[in-house]
PDB file of N, CA, C and O in Angstrom:
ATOM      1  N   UNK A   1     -40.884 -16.438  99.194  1.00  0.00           N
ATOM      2  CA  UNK A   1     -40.175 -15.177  99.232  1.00  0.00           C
ATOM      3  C   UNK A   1     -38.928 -15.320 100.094  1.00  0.00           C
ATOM      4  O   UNK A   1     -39.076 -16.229 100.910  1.00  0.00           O
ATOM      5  N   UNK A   2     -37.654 -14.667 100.180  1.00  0.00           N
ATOM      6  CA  UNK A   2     -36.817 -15.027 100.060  1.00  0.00           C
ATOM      7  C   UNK A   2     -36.998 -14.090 101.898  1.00  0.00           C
ATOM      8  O   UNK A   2     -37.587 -13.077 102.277  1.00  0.00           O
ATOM      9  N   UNK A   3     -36.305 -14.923 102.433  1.00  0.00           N
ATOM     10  CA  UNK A   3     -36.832 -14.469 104.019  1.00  0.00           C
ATOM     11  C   UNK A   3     -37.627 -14.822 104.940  1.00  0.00           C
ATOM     12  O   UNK A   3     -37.356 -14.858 106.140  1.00  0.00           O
ATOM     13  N   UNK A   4     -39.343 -15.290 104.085  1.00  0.00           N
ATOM     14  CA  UNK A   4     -40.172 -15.889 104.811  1.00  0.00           C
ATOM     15  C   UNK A   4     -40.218 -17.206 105.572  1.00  0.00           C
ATOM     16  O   UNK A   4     -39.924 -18.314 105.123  1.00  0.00           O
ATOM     17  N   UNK A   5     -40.542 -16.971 106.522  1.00  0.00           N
ATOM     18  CA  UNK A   5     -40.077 -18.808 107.425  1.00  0.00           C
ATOM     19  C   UNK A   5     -40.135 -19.272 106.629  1.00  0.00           C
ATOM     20  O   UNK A   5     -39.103 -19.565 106.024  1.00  0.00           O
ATOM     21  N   UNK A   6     -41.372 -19.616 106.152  1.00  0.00           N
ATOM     22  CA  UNK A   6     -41.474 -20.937 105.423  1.00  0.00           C
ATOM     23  C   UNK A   6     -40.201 -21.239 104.378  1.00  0.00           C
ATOM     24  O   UNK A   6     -39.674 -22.351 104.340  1.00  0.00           O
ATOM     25  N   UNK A   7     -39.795 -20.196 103.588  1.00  0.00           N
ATOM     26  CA  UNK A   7     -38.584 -20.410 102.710  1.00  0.00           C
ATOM     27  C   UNK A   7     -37.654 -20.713 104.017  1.00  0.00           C
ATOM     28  O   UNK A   7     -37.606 -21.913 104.288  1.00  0.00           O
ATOM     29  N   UNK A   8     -37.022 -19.992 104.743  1.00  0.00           N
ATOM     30  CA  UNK A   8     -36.081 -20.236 105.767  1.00  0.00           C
ATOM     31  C   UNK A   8     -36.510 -21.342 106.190  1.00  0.00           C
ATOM     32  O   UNK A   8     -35.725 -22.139 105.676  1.00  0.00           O
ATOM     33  N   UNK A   9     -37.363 -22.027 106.893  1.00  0.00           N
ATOM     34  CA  UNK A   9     -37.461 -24.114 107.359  1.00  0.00           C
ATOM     35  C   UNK A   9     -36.921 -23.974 106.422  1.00  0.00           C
ATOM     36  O   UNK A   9     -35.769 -23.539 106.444  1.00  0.00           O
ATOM     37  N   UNK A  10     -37.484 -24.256 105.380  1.00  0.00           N
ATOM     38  CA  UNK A  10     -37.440 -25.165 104.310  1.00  0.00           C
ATOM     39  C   UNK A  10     -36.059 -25.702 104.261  1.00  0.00           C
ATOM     40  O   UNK A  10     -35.609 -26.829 104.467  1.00  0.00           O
ATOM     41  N   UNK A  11     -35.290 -24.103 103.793  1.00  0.00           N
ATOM     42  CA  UNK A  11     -33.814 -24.352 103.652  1.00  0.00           C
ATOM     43  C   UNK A  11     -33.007 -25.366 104.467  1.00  0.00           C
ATOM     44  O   UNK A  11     -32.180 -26.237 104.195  1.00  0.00           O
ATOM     45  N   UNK A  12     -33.579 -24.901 105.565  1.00  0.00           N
ATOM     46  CA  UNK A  12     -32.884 -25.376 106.913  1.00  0.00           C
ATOM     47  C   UNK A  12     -33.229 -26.762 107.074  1.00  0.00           C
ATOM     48  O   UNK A  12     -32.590 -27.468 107.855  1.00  0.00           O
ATOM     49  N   UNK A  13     -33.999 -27.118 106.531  1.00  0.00           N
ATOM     50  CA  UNK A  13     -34.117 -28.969 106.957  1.00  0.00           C
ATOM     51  C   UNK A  13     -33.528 -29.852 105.697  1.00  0.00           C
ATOM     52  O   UNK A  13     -33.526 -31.083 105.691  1.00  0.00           O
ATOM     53  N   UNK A  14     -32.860 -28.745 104.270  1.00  0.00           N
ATOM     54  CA  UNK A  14     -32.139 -29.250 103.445  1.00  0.00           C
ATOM     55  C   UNK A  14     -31.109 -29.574 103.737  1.00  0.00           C
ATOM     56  O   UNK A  14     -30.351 -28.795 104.314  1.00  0.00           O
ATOM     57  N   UNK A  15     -30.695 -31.068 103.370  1.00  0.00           N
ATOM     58  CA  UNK A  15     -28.773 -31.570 103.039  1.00  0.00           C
ATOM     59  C   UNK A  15     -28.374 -30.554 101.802  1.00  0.00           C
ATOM     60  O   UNK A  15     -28.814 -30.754 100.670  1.00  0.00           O
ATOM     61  N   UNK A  16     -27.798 -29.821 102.009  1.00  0.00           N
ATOM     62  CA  UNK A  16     -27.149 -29.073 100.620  1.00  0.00           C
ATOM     63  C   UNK A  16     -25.971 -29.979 100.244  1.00  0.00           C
ATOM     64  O   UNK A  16     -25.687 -29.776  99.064  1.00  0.00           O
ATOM     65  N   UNK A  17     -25.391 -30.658 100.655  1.00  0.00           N
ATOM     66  CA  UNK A  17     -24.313 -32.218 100.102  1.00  0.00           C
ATOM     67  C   UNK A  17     -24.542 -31.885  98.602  1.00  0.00           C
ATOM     68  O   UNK A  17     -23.876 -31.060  97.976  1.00  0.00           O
ATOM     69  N   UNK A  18     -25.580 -32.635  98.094  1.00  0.00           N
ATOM     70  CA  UNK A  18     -25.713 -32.873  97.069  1.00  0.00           C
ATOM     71  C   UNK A  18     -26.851 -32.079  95.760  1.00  0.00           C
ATOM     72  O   UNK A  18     -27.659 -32.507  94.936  1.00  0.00           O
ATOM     73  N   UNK A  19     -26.251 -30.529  96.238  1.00  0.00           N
ATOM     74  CA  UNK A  19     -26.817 -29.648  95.606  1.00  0.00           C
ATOM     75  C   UNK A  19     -27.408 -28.421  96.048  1.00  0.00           C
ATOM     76  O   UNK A  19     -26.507 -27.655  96.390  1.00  0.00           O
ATOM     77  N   UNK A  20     -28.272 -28.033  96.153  1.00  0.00           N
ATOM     78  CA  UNK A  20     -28.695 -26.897  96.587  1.00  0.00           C
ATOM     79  C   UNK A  20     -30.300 -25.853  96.106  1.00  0.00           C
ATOM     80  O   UNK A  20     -30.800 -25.711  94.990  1.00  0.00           O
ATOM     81  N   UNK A  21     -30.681 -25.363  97.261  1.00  0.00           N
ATOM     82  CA  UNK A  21     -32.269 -24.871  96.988  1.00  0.00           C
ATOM     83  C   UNK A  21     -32.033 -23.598  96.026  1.00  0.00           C
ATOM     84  O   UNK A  21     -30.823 -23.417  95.890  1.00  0.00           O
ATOM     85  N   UNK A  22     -32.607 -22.903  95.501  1.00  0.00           N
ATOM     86  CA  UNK A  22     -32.442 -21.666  95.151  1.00  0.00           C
ATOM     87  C   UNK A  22     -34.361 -20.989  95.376  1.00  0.00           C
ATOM     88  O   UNK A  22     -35.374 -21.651  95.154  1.00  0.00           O
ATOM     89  N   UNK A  23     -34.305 -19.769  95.785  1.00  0.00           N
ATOM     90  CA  UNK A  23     -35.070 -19.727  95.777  1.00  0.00           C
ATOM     91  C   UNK A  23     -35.767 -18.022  94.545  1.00  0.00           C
ATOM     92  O   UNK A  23     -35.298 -16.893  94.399  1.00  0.00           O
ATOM     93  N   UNK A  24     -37.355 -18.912  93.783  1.00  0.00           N
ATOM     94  CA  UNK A  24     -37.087 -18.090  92.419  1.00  0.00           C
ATOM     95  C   UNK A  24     -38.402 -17.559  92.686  1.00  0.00           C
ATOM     96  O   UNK A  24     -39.407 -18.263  92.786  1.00  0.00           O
ATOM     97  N   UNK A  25     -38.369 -15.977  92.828  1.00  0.00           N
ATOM     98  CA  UNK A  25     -39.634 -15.582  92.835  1.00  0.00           C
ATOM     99  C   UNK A  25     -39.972 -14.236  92.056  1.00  0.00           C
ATOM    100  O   UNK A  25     -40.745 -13.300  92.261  1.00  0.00           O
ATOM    101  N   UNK A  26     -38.921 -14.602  90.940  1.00  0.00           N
ATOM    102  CA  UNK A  26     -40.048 -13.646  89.561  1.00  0.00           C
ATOM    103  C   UNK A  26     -39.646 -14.669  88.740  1.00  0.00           C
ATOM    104  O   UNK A  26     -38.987 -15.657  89.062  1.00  0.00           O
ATOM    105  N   UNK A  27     -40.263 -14.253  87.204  1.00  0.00           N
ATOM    106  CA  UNK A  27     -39.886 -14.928  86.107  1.00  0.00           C
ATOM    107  C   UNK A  27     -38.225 -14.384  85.527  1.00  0.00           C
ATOM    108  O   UNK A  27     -37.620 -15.030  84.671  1.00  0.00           O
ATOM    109  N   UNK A  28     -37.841 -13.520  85.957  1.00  0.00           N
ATOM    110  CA  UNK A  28     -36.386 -12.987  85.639  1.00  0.00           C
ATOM    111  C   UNK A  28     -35.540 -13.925  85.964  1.00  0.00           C
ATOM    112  O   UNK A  28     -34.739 -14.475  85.208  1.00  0.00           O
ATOM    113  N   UNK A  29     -35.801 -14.236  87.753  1.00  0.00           N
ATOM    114  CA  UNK A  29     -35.402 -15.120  88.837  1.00  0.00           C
ATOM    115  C   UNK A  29     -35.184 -16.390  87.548  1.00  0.00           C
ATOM    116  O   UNK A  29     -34.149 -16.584  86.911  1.00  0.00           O
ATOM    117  N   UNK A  30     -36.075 -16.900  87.460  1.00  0.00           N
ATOM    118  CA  UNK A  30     -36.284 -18.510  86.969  1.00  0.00           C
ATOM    119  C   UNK A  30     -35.331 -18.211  85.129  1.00  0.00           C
ATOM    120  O   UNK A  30     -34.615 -19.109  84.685  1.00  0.00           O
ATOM    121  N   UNK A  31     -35.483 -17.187  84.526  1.00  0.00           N
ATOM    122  CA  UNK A  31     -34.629 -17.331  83.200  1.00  0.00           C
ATOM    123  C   UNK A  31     -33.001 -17.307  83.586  1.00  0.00           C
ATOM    124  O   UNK A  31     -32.081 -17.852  82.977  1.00  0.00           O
ATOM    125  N   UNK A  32     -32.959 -16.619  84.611  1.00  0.00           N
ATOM    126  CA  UNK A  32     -31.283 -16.654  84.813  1.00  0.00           C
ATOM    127  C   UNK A  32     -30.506 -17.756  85.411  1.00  0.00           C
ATOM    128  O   UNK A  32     -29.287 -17.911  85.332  1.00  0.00           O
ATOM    129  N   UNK A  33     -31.622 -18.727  86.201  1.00  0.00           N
ATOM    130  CA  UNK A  33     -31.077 -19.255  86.993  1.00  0.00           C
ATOM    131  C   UNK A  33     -29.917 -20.531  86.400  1.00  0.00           C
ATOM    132  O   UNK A  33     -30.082 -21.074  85.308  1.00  0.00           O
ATOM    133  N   UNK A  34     -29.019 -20.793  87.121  1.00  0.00           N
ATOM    134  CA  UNK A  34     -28.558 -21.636  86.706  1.00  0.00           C
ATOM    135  C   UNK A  34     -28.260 -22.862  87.767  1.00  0.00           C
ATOM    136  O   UNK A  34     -27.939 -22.744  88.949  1.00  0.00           O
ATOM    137  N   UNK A  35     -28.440 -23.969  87.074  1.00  0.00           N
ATOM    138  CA  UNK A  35     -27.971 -25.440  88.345  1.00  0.00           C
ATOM    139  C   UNK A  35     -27.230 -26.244  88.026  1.00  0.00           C
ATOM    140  O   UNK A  35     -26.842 -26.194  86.858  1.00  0.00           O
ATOM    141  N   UNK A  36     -26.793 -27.160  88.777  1.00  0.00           N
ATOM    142  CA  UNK A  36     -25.782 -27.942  88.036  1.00  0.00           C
ATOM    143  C   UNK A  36     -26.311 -29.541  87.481  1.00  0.00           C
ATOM    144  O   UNK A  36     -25.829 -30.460  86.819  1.00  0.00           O
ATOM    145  N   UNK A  37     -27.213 -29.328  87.979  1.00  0.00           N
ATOM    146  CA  UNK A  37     -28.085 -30.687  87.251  1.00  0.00           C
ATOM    147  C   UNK A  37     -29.477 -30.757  87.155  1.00  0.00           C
ATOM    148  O   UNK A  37     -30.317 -31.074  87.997  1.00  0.00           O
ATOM    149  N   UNK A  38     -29.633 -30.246  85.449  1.00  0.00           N
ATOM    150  CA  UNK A  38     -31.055 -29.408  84.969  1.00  0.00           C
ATOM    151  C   UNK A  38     -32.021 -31.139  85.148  1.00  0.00           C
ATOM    152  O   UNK A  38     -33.170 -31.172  85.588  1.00  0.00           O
ATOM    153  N   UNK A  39     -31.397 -32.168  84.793  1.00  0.00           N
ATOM    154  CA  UNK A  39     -32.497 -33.030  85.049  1.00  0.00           C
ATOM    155  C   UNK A  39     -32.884 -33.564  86.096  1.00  0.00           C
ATOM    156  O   UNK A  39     -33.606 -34.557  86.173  1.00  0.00           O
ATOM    157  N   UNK A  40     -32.276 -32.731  87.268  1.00  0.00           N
ATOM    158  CA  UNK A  40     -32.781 -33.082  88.332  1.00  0.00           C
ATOM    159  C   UNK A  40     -33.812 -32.519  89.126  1.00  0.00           C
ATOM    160  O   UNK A  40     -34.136 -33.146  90.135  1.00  0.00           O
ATOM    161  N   UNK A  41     -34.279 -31.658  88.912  1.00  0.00           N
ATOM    162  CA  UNK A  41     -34.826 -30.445  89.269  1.00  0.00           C
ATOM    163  C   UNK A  41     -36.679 -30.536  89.763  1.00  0.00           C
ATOM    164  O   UNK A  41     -37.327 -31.417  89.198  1.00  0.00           O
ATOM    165  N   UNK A  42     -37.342 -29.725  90.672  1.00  0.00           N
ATOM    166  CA  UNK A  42     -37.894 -30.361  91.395  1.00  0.00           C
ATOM    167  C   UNK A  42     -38.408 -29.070  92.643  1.00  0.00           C
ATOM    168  O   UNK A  42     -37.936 -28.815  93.751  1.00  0.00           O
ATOM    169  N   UNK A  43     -39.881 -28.280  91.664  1.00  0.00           N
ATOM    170  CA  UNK A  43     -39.989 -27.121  92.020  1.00  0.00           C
ATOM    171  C   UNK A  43     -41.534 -27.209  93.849  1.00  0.00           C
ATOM    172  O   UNK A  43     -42.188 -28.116  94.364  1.00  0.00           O
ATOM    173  N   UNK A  44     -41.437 -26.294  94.004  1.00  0.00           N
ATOM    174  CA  UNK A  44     -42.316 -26.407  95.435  1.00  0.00           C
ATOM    175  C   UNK A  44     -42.855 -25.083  95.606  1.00  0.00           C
ATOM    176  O   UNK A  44     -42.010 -24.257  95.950  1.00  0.00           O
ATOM    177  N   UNK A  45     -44.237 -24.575  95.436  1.00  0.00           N
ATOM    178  CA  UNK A  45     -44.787 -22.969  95.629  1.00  0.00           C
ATOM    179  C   UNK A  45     -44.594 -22.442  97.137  1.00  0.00           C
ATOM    180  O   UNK A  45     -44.243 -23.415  97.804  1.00  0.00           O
ATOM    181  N   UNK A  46     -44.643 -21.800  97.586  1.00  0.00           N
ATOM    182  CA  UNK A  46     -44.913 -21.000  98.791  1.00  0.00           C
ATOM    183  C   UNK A  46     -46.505 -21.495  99.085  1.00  0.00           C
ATOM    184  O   UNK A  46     -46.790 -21.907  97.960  1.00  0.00           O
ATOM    185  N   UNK A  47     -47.573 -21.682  99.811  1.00  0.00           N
ATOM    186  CA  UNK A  47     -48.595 -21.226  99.447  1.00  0.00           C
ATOM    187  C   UNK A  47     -49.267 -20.209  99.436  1.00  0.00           C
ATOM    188  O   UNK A  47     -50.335 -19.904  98.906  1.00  0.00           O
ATOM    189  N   UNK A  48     -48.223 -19.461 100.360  1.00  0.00           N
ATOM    190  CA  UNK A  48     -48.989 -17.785 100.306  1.00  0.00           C
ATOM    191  C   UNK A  48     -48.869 -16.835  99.106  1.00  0.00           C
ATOM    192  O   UNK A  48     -49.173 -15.643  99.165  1.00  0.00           O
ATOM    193  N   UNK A  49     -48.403 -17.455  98.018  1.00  0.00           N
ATOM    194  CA  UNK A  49     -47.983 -16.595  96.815  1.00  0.00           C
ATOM    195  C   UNK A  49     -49.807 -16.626  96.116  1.00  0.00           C
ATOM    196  O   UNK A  49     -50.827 -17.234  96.441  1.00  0.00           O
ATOM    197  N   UNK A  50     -49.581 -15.974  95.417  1.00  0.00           N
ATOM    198  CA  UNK A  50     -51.119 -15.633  94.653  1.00  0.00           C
ATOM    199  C   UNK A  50     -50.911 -16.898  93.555  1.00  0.00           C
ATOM    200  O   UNK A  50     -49.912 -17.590  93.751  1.00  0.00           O
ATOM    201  N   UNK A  51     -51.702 -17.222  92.516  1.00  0.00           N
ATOM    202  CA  UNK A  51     -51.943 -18.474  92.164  1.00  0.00           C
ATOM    203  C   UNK A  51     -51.249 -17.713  91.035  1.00  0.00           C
ATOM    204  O   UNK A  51     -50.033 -17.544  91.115  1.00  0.00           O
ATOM    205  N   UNK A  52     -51.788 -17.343  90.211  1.00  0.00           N
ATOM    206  CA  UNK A  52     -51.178 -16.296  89.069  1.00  0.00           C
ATOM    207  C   UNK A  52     -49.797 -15.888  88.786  1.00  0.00           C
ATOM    208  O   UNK A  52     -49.174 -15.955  87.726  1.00  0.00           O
ATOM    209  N   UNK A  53     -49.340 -15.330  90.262  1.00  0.00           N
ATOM    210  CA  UNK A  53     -48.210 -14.946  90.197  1.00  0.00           C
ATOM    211  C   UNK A  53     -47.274 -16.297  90.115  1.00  0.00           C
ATOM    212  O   UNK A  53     -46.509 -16.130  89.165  1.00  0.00           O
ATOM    213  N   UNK A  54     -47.043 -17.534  90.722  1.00  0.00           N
ATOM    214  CA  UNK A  54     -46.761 -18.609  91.242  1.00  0.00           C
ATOM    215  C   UNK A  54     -46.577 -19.438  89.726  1.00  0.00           C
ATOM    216  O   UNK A  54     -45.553 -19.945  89.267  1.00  0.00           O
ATOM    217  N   UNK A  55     -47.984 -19.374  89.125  1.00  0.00           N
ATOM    218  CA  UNK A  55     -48.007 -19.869  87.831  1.00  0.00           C
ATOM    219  C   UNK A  55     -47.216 -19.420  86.523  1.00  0.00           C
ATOM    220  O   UNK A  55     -46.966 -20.167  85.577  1.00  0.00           O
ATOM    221  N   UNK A  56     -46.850 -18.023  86.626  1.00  0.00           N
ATOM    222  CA  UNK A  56     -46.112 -17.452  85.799  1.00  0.00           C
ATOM    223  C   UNK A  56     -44.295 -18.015  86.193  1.00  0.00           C
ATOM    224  O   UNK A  56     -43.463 -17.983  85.286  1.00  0.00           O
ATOM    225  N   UNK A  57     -44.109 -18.243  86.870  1.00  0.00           N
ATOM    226  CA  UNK A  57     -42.748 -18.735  87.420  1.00  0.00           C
ATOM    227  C   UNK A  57     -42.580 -19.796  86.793  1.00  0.00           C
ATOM    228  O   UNK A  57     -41.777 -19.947  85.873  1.00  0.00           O
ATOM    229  N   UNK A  58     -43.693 -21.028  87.456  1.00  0.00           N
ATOM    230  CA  UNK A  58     -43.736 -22.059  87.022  1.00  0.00           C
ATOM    231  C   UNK A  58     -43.575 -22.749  85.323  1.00  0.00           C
ATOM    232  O   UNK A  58     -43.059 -23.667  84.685  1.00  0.00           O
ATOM    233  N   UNK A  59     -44.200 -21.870  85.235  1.00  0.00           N
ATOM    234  CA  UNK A  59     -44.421 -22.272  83.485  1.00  0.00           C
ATOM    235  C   UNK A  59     -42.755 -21.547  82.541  1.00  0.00           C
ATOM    236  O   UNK A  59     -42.369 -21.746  81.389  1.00  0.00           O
ATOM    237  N   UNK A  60     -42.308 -20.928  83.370  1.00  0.00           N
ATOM    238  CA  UNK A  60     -40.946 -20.120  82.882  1.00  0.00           C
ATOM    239  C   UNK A  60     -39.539 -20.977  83.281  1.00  0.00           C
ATOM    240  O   UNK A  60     -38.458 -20.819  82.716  1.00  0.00           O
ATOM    241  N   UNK A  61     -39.837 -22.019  84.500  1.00  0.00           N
ATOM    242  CA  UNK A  61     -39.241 -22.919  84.978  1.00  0.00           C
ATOM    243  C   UNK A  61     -39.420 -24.085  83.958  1.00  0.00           C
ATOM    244  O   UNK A  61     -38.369 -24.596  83.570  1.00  0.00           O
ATOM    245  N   UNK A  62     -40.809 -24.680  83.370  1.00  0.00           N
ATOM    246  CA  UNK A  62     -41.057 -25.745  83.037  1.00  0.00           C
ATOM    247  C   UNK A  62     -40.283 -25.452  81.699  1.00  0.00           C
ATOM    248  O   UNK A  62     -39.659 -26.349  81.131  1.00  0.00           O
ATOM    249  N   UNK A  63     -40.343 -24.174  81.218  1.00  0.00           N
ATOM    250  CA  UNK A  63     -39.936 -23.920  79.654  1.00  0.00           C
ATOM    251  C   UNK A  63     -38.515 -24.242  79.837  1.00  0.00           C
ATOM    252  O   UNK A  63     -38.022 -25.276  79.387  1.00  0.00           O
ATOM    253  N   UNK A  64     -38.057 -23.630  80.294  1.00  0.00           N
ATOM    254  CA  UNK A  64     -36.108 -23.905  80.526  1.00  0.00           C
ATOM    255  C   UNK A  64     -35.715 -24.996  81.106  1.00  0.00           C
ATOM    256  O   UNK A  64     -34.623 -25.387  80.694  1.00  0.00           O
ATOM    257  N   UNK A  65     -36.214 -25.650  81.931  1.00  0.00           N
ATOM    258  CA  UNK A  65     -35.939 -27.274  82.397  1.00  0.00           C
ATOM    259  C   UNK A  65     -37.374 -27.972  82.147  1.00  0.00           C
ATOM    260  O   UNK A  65     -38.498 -27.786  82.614  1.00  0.00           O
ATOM    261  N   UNK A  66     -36.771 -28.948  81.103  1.00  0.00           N
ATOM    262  CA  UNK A  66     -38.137 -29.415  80.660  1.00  0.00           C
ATOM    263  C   UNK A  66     -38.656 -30.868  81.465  1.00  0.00           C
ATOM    264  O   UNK A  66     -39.786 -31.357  81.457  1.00  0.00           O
ATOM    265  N   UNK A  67     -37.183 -31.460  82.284  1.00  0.00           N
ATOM    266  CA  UNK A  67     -37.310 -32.459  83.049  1.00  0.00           C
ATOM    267  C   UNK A  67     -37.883 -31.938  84.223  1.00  0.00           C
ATOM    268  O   UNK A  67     -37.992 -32.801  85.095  1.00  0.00           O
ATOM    269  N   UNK A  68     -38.295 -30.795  84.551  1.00  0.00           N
ATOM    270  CA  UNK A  68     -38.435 -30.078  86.161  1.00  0.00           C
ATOM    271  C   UNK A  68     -40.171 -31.070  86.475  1.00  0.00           C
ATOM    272  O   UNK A  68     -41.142 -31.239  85.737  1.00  0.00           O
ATOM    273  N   UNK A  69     -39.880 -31.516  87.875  1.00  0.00           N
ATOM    274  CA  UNK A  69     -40.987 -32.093  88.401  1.00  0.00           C
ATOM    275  C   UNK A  69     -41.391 -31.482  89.229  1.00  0.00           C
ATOM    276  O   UNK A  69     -40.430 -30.964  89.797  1.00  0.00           O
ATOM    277  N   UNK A  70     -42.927 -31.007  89.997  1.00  0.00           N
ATOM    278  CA  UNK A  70     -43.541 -30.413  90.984  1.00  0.00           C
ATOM    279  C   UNK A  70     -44.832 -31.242  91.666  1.00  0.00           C
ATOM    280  O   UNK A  70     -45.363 -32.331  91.449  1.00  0.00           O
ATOM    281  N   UNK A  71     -45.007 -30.355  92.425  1.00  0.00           N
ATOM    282  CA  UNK A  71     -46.264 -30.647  93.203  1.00  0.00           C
ATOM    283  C   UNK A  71     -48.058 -30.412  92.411  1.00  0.00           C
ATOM    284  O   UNK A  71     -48.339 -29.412  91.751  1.00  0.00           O
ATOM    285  N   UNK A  72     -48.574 -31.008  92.552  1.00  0.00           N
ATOM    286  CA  UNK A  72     -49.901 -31.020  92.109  1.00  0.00           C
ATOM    287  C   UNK A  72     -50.574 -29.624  92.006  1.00  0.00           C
ATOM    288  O   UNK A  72     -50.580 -28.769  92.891  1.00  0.00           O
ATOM    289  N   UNK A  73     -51.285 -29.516  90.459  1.00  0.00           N
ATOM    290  CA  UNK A  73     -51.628 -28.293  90.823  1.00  0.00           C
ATOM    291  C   UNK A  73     -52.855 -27.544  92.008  1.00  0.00           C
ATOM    292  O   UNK A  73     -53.238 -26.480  92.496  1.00  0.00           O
ATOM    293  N   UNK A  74     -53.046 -28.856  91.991  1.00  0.00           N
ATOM    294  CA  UNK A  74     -54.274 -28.281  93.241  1.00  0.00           C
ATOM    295  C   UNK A  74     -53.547 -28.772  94.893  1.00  0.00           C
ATOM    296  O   UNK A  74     -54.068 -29.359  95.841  1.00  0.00           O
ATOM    297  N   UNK A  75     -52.497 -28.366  94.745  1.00  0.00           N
ATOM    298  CA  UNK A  75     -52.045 -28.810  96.419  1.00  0.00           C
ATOM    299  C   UNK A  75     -51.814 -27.332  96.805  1.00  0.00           C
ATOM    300  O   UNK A  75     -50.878 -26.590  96.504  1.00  0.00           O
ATOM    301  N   UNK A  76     -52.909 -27.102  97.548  1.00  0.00           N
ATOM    302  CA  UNK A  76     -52.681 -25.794  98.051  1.00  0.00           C
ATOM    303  C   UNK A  76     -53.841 -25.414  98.972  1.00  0.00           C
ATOM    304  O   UNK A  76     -55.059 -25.453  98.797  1.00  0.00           O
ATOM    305  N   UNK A  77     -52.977 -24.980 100.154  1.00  0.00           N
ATOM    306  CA  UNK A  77     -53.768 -25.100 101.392  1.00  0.00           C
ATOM    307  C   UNK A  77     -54.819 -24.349 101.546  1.00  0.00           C
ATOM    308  O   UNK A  77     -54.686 -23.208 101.106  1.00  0.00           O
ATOM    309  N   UNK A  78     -56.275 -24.722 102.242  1.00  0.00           N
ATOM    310  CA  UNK A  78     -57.468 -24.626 101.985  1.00  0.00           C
ATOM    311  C   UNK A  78     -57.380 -23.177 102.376  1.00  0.00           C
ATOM    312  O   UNK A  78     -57.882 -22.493 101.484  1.00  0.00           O
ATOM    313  N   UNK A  79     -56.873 -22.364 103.503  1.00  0.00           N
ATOM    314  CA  UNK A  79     -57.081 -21.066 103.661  1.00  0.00           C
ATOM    315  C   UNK A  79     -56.575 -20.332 102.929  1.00  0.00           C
ATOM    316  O   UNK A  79     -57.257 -19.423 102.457  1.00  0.00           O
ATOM    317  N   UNK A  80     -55.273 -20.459 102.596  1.00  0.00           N
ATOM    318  CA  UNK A  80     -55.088 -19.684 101.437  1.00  0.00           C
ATOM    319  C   UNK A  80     -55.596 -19.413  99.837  1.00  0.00           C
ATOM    320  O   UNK A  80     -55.461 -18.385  99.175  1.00  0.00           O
ATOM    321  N   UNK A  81     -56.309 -20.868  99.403  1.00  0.00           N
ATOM    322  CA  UNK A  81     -57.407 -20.907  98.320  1.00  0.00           C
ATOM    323  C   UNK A  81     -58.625 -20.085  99.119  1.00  0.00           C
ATOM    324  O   UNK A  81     -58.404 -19.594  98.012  1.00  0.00           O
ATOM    325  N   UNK A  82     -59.173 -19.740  99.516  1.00  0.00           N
ATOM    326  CA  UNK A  82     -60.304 -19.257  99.784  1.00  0.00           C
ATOM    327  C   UNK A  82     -59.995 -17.856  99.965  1.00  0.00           C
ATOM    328  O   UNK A  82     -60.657 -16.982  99.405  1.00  0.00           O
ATOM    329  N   UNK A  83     -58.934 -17.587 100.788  1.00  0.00           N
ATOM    330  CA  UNK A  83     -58.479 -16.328 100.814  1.00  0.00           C
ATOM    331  C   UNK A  83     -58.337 -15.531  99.367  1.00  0.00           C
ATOM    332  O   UNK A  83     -58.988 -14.489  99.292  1.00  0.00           O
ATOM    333  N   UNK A  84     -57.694 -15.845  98.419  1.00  0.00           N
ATOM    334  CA  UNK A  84     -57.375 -15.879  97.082  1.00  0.00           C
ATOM    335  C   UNK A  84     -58.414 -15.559  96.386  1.00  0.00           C
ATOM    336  O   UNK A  84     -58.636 -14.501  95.796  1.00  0.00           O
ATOM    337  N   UNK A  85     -59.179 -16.687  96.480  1.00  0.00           N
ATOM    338  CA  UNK A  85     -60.651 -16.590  95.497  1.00  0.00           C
ATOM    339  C   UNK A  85     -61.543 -15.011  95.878  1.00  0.00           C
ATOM    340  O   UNK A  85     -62.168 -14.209  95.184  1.00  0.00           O
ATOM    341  N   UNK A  86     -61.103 -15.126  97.774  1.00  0.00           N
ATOM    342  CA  UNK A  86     -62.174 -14.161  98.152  1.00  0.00           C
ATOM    343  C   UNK A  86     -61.520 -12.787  97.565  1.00  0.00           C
ATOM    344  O   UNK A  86     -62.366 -11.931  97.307  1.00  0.00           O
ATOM    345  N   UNK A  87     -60.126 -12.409  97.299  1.00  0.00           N
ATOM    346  CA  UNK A  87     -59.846 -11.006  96.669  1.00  0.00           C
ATOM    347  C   UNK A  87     -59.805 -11.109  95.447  1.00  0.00           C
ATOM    348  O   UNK A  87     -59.761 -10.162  94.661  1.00  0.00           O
ATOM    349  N   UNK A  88     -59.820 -12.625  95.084  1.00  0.00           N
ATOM    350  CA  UNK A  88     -59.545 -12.265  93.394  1.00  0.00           C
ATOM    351  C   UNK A  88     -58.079 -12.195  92.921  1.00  0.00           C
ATOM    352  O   UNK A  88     -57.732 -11.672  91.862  1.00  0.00           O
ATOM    353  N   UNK A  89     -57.431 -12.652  93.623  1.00  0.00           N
ATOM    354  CA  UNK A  89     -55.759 -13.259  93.546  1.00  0.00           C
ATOM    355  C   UNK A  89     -56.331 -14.283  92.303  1.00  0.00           C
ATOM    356  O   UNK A  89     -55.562 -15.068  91.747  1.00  0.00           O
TER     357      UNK A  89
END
């Protein structure tokens, strides 16, 4: 989410030199977006996002950049999986 530390580090320990983060958190977000080098591309979840919600992005990202590479789908930190499961996220 656009604000949350974790997005803010993140940013902040990026070289933007040679490109730049954007950060996409609806599926609107991810159809409009535009970059300047689609085969480079190279997505990373929050982990506090709900799995569902996270996944709908993802798959809206993968459709429009078909070169886009990510993180494993099961990389996701143990409290927040349990948390999740326990409301039903």
């Amino acid at each position: 989410h656009n604000g949350h530390p974790v997005g803010v580090r993140t940013m902040g320990q990026y070289d933007h030199s040679d490109g730049g983060i954007n950060i996409v958190e609806t599926v609107e977000d991810a159809l409009s977006l535009k970059v300047k080098k689609a085969e480079n591309l190279f997505y990373c979840s929050q982990s506090t996002l709900s799995v569902d919600e996270a996944a709908d992005v993802i798959d809206t990202l993968r459709t429009k950049f078909q070169s886009i590479e990510g993180t494993r789908k099961d990389d996701i930190c143990y409290s927040t999986k349990n948390r999740q499961e326990a409301w039903g996220d």
